[in-house]
SEMAR-53863 format. One line per 3 residues: their letters; for each residue x, y, z of C-alpha. Coordinates in nm, 2 decimals, padded with zeros to 4 digits, always signed. Each point is the difference from the previous one (the first is absolute). Layout:
% residues N
A	X:Y:Z | ...
% end
This chain:
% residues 69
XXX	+01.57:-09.76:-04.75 | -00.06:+00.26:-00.21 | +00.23:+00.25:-00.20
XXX	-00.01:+00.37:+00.15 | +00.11:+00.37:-00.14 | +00.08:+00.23:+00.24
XXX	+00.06:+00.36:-00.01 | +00.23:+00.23:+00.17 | +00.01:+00.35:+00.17
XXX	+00.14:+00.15:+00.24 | -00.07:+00.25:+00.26 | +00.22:+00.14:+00.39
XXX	-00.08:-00.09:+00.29 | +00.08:+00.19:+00.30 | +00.00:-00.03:+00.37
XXX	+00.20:+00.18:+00.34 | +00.02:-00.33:+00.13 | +00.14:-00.26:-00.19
XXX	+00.09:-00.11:-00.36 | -00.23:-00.32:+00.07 | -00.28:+00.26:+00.06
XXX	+00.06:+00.24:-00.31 | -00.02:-00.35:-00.19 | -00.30:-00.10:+00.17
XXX	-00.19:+00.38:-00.05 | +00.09:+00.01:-00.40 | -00.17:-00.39:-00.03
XXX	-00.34:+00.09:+00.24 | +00.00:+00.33:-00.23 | +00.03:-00.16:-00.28
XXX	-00.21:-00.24:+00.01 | -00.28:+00.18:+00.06 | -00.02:+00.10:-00.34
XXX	+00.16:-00.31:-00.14 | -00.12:-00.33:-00.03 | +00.18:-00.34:-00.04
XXX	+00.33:+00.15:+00.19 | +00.22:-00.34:+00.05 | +00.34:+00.12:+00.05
XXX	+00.19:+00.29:+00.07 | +00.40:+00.05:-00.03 | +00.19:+00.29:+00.21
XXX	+00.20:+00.24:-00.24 | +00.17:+00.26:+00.19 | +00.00:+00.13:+00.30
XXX	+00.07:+00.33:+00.12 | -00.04:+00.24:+00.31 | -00.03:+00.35:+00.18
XXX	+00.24:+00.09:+00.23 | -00.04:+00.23:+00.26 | +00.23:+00.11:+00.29
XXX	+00.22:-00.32:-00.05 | -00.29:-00.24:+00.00 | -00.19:-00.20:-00.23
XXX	-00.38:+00.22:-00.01 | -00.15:-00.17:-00.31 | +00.02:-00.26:-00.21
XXX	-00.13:-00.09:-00.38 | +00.03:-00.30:-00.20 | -00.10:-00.04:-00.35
XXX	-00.13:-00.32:-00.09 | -00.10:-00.14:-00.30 | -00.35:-00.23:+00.01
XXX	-00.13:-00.23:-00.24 | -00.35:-00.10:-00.02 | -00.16:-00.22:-00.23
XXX	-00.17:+00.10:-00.32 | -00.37:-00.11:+00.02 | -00.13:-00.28:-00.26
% end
């Protein structure tokens, strides 16, 4: 096994459905201009409100991907 850098960055995610979606849209986003993405750790999340209700939510997540040999 071999020894691997990895790199971080960090981008938000959000969704009006579900925390687990605004995680899922900020990887799929992502990684379409990032390649090697391995892991992925939720930072915050946060929401809108409206009328008493939960109307959005955003996550910020932090990924690391690995640095290309």
């Amino acid at each position: 096994m071999s020894n691997h850098v990895y790199r971080l960055t960090e981008v938000v995610g959000s969704s009006p459905t579900s925390v687990d979606d605004a995680i899922r849209t900020a990887i799929r986003k992502a990684a379409q201009t990032v390649r090697n993405i391995e892991w992925f750790e939720a930072q915050e999340v946060r929401g809108q409100v409206v009328d008493g209700d939960v109307a959005y939510y955003q996550v910020r997540v932090k990924i690391g991907f690995r640095v290309e040999d």
